[in-house]
C-alpha positions in Angstrom: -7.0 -22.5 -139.6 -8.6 -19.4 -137.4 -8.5 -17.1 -140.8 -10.4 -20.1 -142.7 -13.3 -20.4 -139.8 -13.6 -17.0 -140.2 -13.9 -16.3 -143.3 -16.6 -19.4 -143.7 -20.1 -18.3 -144.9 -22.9 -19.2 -142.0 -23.6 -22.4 -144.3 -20.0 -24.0 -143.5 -20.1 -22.3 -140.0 -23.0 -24.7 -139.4 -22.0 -27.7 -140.8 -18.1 -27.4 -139.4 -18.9 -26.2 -135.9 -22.5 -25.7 -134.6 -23.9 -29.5 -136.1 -21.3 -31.7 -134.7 -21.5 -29.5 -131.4 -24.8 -30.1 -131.4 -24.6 -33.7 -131.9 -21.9 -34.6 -129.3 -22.8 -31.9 -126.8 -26.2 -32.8 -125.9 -25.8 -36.6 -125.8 -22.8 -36.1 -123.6 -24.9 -33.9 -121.3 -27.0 -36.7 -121.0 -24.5 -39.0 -120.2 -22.8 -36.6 -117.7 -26.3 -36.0 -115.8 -27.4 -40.2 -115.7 -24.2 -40.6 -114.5 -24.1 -38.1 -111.7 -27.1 -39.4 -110.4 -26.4 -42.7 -110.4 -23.3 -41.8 -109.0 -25.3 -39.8 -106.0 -24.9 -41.6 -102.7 -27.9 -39.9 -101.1 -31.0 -39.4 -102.7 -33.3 -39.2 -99.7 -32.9 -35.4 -99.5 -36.3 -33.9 -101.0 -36.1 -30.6 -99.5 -39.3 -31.3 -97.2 -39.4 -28.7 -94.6 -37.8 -29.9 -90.9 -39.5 -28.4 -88.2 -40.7 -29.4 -84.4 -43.4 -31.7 -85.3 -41.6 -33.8 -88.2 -40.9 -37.2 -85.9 -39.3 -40.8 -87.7 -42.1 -43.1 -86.6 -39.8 -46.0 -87.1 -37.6 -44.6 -84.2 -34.4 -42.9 -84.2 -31.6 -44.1 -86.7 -29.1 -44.3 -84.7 -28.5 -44.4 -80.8 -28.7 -41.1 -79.2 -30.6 -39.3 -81.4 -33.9 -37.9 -80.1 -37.5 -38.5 -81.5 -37.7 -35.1 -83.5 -36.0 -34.8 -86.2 -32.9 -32.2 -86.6 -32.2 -33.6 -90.8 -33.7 -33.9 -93.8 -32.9 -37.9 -93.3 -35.2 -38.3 -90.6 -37.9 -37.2 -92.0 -40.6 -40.0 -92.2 -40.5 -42.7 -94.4 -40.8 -46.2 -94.3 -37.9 -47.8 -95.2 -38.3 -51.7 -96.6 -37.3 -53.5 -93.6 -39.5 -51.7 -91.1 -41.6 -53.6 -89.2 -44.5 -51.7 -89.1 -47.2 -51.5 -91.6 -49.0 -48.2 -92.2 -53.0 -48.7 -91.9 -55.0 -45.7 -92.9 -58.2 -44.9 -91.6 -60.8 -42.1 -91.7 -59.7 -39.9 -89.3 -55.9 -41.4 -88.9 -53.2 -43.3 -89.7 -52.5 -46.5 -87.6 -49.0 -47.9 -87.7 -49.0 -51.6 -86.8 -46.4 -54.1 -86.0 -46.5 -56.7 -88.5 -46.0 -59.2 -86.3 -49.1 -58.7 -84.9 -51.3 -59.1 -87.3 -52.6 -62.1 -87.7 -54.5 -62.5 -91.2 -56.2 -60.1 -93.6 -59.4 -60.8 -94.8 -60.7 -59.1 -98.2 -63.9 -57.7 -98.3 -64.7 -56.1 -101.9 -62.2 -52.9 -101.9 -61.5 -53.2 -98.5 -59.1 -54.8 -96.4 -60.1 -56.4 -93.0 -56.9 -56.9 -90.5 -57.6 -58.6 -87.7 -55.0 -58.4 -84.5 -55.0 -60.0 -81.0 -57.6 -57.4 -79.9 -59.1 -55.5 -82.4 -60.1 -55.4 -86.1 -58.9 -52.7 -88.5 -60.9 -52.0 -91.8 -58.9 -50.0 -94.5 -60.5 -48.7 -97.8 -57.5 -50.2 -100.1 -57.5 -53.7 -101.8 -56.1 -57.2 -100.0 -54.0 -57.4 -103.2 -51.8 -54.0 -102.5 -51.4 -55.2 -98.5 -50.3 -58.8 -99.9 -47.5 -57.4 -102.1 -45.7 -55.5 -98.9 -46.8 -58.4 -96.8 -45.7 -61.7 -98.2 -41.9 -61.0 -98.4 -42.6 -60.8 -94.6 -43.5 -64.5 -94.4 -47.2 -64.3 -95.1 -49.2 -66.9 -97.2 -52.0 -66.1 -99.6 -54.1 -68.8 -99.0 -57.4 -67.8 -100.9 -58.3 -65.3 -103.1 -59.5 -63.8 -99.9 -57.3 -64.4 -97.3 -53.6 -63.9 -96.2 -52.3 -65.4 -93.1 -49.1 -64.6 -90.8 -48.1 -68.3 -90.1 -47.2 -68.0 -86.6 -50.6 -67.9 -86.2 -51.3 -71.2 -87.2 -52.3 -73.7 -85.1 -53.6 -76.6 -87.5 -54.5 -78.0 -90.9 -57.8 -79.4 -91.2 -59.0 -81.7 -93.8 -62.2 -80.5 -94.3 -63.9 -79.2 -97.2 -60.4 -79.9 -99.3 -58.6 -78.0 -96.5 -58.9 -75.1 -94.5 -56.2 -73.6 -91.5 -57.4 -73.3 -87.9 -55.5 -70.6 -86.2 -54.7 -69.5 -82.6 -57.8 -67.3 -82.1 -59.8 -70.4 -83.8 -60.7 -68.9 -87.0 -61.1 -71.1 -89.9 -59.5 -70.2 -92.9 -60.4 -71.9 -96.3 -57.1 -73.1 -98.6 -57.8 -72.8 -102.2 -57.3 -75.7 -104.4 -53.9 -73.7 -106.8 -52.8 -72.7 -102.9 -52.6 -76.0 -101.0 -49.2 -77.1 -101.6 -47.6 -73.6 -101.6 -49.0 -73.3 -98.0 -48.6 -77.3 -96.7 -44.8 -76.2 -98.1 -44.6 -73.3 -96.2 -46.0 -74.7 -92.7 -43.3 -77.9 -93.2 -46.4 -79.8 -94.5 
């Protein structure tokens, strides 16, 4: 078998050994590299440099460990069950407790939040805040307007239905909204 691959012309040495290499190697490469990445348990590692001033904002991951971080795992991300929301500004980057907020308001491209004490106007859409938002419990109740429901403190009936919270705003339902929020508050 050696003496008859080797005295093959390059025609047959193509089509007996380099094709079907060709055509099982590569796709099994492909295979072999998906799987190894699937198979990768962690994936956080990105090679970002660790130094002094790299801190986990969302605290340290496990008891003990101090605020700076020593591992390419600590370096800061927001991971989905955080409770803090980042809120970026002009000149910095606020990170708020969620459950302090106590509704967004839209205003064209920009996002109004509005806490116990202060207000907090961010240059990106309500839409994009909404999305990280309502698997935490908040209701889109107008094209405008999200609201944290703690904050509730009544349904009125006027003009087809609007929600008075604790700081006595008044926050107008939309018609397609009404009995996703009435759900939502128990109704």
């Amino acid at each position: 078998m050696l003496l008859e691959l080797l005295s093959m012309n390059w025609g047959g040495f193509l089509i007996n050994i380099v094709i079907p290499l060709f055509f099982f190697g590569v796709p099994l490469t492909i295979v072999i590299l998906v799987v190894r990445r699937l198979l990768k348990k962690d994936n956080s590692n990105y090679n970002f440099p660790i130094n002094h001033y790299t801190v986990n904002v969302n605290g340290p991951n496990e008891p003990g460990k101090t605020q700076n971080a020593t591992l390419a795992t600590d370096v800061v991300f927001k991971e989905k069950g955080s409770s803090k929301i980042a809120l970026p500004q002009q000149s910095e980057i606020r990170y708020v407790e969620i459950a302090e907020i106590i509704r967004c308001e839209a205003d064209d491209n920009y996002t109004k939040f509005v806490l116990a004490g202060e207000n907090i106007l961010v240059s990106r859409s309500l839409k994009e805040y909404a999305d990280q938002l309502k698997p935490k419990g908040f209701l889109r109740t107008h094209q405008s307007h999200l609201v944290n429901p703690v904050y509730v403190k009544s349904w009125l009936k006027e003009d087809g239905g609007m929600l008075q919270l604790n700081n006595n705003d008044k926050i107008p339902v939309s018609k397609p909204n009404r009995e996703i929020v009435k759900e939502a508050l128990g109704k």
